[in-house]
C-alpha positions in Angstrom: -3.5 -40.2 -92.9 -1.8 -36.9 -91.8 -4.4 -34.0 -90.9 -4.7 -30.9 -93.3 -3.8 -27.5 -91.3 -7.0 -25.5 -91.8 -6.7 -22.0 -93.0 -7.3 -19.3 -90.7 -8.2 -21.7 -87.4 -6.4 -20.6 -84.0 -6.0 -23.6 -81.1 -6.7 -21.9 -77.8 -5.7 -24.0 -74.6 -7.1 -23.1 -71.1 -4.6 -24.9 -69.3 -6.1 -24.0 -65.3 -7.3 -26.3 -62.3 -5.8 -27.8 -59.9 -7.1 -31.5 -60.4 -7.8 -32.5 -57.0 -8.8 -36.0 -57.0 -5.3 -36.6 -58.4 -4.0 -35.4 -55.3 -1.2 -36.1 -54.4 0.1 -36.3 -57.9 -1.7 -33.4 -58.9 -1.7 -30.0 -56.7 -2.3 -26.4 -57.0 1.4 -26.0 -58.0 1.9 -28.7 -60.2 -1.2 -29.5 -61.8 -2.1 -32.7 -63.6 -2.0 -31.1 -67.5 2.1 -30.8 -66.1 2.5 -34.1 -65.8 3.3 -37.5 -68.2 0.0 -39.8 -67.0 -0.2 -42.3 -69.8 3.3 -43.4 -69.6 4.0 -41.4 -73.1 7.0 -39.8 -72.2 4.5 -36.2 -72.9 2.8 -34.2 -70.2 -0.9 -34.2 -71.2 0.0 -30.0 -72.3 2.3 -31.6 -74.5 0.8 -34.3 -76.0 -2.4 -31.5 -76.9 -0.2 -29.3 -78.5 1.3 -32.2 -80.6 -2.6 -33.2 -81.4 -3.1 -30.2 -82.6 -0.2 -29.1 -84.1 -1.2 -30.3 -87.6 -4.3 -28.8 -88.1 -3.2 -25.3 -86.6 0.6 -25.2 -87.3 1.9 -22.2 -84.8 -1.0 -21.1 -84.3 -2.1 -21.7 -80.7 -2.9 -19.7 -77.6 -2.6 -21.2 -74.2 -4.0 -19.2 -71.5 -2.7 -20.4 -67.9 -2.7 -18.6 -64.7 0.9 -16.7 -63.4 2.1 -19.5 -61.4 2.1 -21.5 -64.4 3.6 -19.5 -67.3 7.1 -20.5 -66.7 6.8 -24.2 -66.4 4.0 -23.6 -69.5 6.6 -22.1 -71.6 9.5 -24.9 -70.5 7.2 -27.5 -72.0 6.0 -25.5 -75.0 9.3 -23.3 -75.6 8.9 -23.2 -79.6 5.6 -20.6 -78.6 6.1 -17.4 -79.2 6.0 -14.8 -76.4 2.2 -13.6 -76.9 1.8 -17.3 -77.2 1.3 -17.5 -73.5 -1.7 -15.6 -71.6 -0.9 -15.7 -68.1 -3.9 -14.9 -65.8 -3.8 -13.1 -62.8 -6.3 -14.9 -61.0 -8.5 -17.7 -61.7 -11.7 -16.6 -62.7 -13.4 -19.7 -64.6 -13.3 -20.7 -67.9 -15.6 -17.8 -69.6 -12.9 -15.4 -68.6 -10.2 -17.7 -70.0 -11.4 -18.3 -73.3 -13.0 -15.1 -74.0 -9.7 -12.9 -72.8 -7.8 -15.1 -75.8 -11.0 -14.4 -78.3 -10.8 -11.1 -77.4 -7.1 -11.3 -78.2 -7.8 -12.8 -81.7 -10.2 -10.8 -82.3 -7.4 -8.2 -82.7 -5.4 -10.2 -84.5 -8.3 -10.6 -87.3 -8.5 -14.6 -86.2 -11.0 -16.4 -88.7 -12.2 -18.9 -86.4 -11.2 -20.5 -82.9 -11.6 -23.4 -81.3 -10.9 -24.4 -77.6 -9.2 -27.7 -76.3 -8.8 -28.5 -72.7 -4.9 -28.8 -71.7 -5.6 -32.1 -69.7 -7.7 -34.6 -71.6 -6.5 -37.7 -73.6 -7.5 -38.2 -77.1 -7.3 -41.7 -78.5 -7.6 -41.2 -82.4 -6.1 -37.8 -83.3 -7.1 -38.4 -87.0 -10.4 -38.5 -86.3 -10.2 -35.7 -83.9 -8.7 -34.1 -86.4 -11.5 -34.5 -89.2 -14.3 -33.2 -86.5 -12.7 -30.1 -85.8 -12.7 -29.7 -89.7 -16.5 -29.7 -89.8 -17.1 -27.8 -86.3 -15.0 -25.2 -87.7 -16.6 -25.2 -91.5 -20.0 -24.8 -89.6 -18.5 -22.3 -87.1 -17.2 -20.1 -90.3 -21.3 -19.9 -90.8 -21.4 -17.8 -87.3 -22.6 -21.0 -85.3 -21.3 -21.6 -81.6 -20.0 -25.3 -82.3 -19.4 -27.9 -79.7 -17.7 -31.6 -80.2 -20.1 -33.8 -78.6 -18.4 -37.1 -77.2 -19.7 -40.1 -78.2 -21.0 -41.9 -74.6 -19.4 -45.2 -74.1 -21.4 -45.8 -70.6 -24.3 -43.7 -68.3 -22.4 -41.7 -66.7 -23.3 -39.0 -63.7 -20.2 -37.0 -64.0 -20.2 -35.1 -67.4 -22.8 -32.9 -68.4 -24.8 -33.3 -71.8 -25.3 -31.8 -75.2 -28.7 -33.0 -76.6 -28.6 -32.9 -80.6 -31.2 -32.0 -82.8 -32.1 -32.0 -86.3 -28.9 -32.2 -89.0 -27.5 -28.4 -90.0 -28.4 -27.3 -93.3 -25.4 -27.3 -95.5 -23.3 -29.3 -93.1 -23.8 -33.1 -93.2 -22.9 -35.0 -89.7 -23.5 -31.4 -87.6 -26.7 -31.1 -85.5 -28.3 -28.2 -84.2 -28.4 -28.2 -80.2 -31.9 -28.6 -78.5 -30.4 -27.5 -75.1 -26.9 -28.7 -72.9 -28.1 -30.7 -69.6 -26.5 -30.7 -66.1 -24.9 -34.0 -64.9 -27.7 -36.4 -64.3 -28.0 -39.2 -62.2 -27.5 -42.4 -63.7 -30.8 -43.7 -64.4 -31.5 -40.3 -66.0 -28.1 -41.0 -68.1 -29.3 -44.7 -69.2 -32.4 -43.0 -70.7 -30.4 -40.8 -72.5 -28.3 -43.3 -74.3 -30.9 -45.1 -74.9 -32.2 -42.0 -77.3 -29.3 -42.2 -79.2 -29.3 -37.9 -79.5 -27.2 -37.4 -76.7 -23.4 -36.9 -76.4 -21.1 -35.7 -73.5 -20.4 -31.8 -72.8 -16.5 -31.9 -73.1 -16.1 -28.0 -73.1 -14.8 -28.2 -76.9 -16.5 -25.2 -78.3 -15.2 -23.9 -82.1 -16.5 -20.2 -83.0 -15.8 -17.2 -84.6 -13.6 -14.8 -81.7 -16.4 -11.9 -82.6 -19.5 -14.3 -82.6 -18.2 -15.8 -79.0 -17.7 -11.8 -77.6 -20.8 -10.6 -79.2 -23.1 -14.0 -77.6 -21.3 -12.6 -74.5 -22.4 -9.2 -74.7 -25.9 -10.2 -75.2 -26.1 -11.6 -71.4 -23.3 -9.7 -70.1 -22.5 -6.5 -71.8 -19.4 -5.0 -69.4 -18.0 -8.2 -69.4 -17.4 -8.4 -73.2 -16.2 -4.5 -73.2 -13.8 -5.7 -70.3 -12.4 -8.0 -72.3 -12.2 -6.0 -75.4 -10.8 -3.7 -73.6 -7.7 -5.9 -72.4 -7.1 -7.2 -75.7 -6.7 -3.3 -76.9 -4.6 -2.0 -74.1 -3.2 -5.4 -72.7 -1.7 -2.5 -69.6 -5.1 -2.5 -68.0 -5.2 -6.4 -67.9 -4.4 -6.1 -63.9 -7.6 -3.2 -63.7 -9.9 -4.4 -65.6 -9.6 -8.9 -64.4 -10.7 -8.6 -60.8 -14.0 -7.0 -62.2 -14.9 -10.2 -64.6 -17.2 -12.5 -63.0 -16.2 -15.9 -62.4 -18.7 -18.3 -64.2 -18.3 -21.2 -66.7 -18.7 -20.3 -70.5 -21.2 -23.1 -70.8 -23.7 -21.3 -68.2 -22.1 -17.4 -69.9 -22.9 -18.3 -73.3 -23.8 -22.3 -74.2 -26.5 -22.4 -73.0 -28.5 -19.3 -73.7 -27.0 -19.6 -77.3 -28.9 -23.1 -77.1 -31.9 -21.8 -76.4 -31.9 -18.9 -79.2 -31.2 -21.8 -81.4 -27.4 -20.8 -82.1 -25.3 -23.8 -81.3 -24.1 -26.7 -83.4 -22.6 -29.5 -82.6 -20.2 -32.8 -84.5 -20.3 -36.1 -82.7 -17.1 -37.0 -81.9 -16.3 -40.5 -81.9 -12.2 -40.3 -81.6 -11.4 -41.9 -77.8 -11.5 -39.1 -75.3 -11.3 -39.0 -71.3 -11.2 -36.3 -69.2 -9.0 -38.2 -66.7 -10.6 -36.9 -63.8 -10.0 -39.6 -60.8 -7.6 -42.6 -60.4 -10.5 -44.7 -61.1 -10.6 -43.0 -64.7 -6.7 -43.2 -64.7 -6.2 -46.7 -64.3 -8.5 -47.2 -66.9 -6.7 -45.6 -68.9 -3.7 -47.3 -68.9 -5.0 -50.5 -69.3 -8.0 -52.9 -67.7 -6.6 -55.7 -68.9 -3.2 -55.3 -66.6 -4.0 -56.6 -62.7 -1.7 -53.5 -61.8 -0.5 -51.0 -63.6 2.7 -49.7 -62.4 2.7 -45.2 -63.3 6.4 -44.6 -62.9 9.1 -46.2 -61.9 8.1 -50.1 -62.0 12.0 -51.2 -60.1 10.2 -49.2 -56.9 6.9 -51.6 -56.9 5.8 -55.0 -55.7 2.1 -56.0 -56.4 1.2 -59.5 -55.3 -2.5 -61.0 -55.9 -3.8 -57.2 -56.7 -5.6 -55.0 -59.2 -5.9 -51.1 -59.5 -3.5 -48.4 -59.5 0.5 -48.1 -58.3 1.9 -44.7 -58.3 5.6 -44.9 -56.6 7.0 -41.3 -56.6 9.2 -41.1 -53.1 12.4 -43.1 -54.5 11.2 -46.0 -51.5 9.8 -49.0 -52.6 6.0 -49.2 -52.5 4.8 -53.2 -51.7 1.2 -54.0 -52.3 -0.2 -57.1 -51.1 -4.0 -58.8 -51.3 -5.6 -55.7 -52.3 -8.3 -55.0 -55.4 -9.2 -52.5 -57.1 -6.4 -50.4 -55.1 -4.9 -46.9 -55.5 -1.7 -46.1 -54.0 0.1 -42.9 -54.7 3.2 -42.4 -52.6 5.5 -39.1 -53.0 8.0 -37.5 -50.9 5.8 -35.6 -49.0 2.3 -37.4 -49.2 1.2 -41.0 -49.2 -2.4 -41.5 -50.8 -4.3 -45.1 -50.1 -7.8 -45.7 -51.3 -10.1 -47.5 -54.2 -10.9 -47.0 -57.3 -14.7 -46.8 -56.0 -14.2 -43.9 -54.3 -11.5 -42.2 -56.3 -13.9 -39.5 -56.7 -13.5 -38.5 -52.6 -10.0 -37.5 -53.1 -10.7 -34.2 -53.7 -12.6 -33.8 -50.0 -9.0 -34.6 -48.5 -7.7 -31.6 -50.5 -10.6 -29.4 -49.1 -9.7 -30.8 -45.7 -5.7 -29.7 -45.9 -7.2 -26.3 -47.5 -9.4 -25.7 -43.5 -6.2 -27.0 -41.8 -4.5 -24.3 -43.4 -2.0 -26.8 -45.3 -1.6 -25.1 -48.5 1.8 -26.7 -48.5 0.3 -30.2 -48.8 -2.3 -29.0 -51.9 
């Protein structure tokens, strides 16, 4: 069933990062929200905008850094011009979202919600239907979060533990506190709770709640931002000052602690897609290869993982499991899905060299 667009809600999209261990697909330049990984024919900026699209109509914000805007605005060219924040500088995501609340804010914005640029979403109907009842809860002046249902124990995402149900909002729970990544054994107790979800970085929340929780830990940074959004002139000035820190450790979690978050379970299909191992997940375990690209330019025999042929020469893989190969013109990555996660120390390594052209 088609999604209602709800009244008054504003999209914001931090579209930032380089996604290093998608090297060499993904660089500084060209980062992986750019490009078409699930074979959709959509670059994962496009395919967010078209989730969200129903429920916000033209409403939607993407803030990107300068190097960015123009390929930003080829993919999304029905945006308007103050569609597009472009950063100077990247200065995490607390900076990024609250510079667009701060801009909504001015624009008399009911409510906002904000939506990575680079994640997958399975079922957007469901999707759809949580951000309905983060942002009824968030029209209440509560910080919101989606919390993703877990489907395994996993060290890499952080976690949102839920509390009791919110008065006058069934299916939203209050937040007892958001957890760093733990280690695995740590995770397995968690599931095993039941009251734990994974911290995807969806937060829905009035623009003025958000700058005012902000102004409670850091008071200059909220008036720098305020500041911007009234004279958008001293944007260059007033950026460099900002500090660079994540909104969950700005705002999420000291809000937790006051007892000011909520947060919807979200059980729609999500992934972050943040290694190859993740990737060729994705796209299919049941496949012994799966071919991203051009399938005429690969030969698999008797292997499983991941075949990425990007250099117009054909790529022949022979024996292997559980394989990644990623060849482009310039680069040619070999490794396994088992250490997928490593990819992003050979991207550190080219940064010492002084190979910026390579990252």
């Amino acid at each position: 069933m088609p999604a209602d667009e709800i009244p008054g809600f504003w999209a914001v999209v931090p579209a930032g990062g380089a996604g290093t261990r998608l090297w060499p697909l993904s660089r500084s330049g060209s980062p992986k929200f750019l490009h078409d990984l699930t074979g959709s024919g959509r670059s994962l900026l496009e395919q967010t905008r078209d989730r969200l699209a129903p429920i916000v109509g033209d409403r939607l914000v993407v803030v990107t850094g300068t190097a960015h805007r123009d390929a930003v605005r080829r993919q999304l060219h029905e945006l308007p011009e103050d569609g597009v924040i472009a950063e100077p500088s990247a200065r995490d995501s607390m900076a990024a979202i609250g510079l667009a609340a701060a801009f909504l804010e001015q624009r008399g914005a009911e409510v906002m919600g904000s939506f990575a640029a680079d994640h997958v979403i399975a079922d957007d109907a469901v999707f759809a239907s949580a951000v309905a009842d983060a942002v009824a809860a968030a029209r209440d002046g509560w910080l919101v979060t989606i919390g993703i249902e877990p489907t395994f124990a996993s060290s890499a995402f952080g976690y949102i533990h839920q509390g009791d149900t919110l008065d006058g909002h069934p299916g939203v729970r209050t937040v007892v506190e958001f957890v760093e990544k733990p280690s695995v054994p740590v995770a397995e107790e968690y599931l095993a709770t039941g009251s734990y979800r994974w911290n995807a970085g969806m937060f829905v929340v009035r623009p003025s709640v958000l700058l005012d929780l902000l102004a409670e830990q850091d008071p200059e940074f909220a008036a720098n931002l305020r500041a911007i959004a009234a004279e958008p002139d001293r944007l260059p000035e007033l950026w460099e000052k900002l500090p660079r820190i994540a909104i969950d450790h700005a705002i999420a979690e000291p809000a937790a602690a006051a007892g000011k978050v909520a947060t919807v379970p979200g059980a729609f299909g999500w992934d972050d897609v943040g290694d190859f191992d993740s990737l060729a997940g994705l796209l299919g375990e049941q496949e012994d290869v799966t071919v991203l690209g051009d399938d005429a330019l690969a030969q698999v025999i008797g292997s499983s993982g991941i075949v990425v042929p990007g250099s117009g020469r054909m790529v022949a893989v022979v024996g292997l499991d559980d394989v990644v190969v990623v060849d482009t013109p310039d680069a040619l990555l070999v490794t396994t899905r088992a250490r997928a996660q490593e990819v992003k120390n050979i991207v550190s390594a080219l940064k010492d060299q002084g190979r910026t052209d390579l990252t």
